[in-house]
N, C-alpha and C positions, 0 to 999 in steps of 0.2 A: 685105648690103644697103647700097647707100649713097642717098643726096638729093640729085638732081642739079639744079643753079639754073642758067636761062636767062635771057636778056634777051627781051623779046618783041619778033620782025622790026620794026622802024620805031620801035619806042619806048623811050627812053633811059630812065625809070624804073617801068619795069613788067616786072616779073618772074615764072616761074612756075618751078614744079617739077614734077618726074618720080621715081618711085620705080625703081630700080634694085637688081632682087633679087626671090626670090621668096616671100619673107614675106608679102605682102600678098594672096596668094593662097593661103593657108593654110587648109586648113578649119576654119570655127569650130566644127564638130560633134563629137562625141568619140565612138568605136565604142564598143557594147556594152563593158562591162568585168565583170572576174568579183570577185566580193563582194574576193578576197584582192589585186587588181591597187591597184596605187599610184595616184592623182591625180598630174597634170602639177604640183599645188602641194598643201602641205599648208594644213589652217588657220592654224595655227601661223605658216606662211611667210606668208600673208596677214597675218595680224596684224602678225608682225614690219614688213611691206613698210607696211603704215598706220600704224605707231608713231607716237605723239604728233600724229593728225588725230584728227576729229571721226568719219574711217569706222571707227577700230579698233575690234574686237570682231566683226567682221562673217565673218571667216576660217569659224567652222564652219557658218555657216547656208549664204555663197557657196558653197562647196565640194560642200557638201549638195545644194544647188536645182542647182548646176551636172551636178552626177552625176543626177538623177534626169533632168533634160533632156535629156541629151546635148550639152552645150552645155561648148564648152571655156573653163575658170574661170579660163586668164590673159586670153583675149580679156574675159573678163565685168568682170575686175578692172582692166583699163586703161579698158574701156567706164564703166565706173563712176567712177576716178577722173577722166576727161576731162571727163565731163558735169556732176560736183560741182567742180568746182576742188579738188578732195584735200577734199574735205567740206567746204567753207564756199561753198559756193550758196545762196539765199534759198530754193530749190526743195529740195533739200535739207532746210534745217533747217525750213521752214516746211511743208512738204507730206511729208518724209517720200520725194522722189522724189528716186531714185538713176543715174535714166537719160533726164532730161529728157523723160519720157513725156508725150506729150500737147502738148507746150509749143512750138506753131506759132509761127512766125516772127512774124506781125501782134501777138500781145501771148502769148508767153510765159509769164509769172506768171499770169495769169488762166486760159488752158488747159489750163496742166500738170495732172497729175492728181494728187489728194491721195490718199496711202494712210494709215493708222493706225500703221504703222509699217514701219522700214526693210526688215524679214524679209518681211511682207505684200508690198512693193514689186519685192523679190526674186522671192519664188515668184510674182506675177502677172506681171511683164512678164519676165521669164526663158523662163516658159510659151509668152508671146504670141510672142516673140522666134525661139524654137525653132521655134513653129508652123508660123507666118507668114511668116517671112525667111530660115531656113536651113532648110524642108523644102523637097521640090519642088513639091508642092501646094496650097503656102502662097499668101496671095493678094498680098505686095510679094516672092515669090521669083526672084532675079535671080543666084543662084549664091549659096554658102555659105560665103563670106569678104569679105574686108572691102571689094572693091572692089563685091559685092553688093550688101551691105547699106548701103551707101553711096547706092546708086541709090534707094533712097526711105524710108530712116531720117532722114539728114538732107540738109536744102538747102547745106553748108557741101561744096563738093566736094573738100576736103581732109580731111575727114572721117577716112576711110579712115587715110588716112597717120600724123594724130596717134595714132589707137588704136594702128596698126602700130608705131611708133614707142613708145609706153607699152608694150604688149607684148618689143620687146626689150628694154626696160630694164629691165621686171620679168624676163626670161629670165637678163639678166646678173647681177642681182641674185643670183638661183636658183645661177645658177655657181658664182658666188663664195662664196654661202652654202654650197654643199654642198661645197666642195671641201677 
């Protein structure tokens, strides 16, 4: 996968990018698995990977809600870390939201949606997520990776690429750890 930066035709400081590689078309779904089959991460690896942020501890619940969804838990865990700032967002620490739920472009903070807590926040918009954006049925389903869910998660059309990007580098991480 590489980030390819362009100038745009006639304009000397406006730039965009192109992804290159087929990561971003990953599916973020995960096949049936059998009780004894391994997760793509462990809790464990999740925690390690949150060390010393405000998200650590989060490793067995992710893992958990990720397996019951079918929803793959490295995309959920760059999704997460991208939309907290590595856990110090106001949304975040103030509502409890780990995936900028709810929290429209015109005012943000007032939208978002408050859960009771982090775990809560997980299993409902994990759910919603699974439902609605990476089934086919679902009513924002636009394909079941990140160029997808990109089309009406968020208005940021680079969206996509940051997760994709936090996904490999928790992949490299995962390398390097197991090796």
């Amino acid at each position: 996968m590489r980030v390819v930066f362009y100038r745009v035709r006639g304009h000397k400081n406006i730039w965009r990018f192109k992804i290159v590689g087929w990561t971003v078309f990953k599916d973020l779904k995960t096949s049936p698995k059998s009780p004894s089959e391994k997760s793509k991460i462990t809790p464990e690896e999740v925690d390690a990977y949150l060390a010393l942020t405000p998200l650590q501890g989060l490793g067995r619940d992710l893992v958990r809600v990720a397996e019951q969804n079918g929803v793959n838990p490295i995309y959920l865990l760059a999704h997460i870390i991208h939309e907290t700032g590595w856990g110090r967002s106001t949304l975040f620490s103030e509502k409890n939201n780990l995936f900028g739920f709810g929290a429209f472009d015109k005012n943000p903070k007032a939208n978002a949606v408050s859960f009771s807590s982090p775990v809560e926040c997980l299993e409902k918009v994990v759910r919603y997520i699974a439902r609605e954006y990476l089934n086919e049925g679902g009513k924002f389903y636009a394909g079941s990776n990140l160029i997808g869910m990109n089309r009406h998660y968020a208005t940021d059309k680079s969206w996509c690429c940051k997760i994709m990007i936090l996904m490999n580098k928790i992949e490299d991480f995962l390398r390097e750890r197991r090796v």
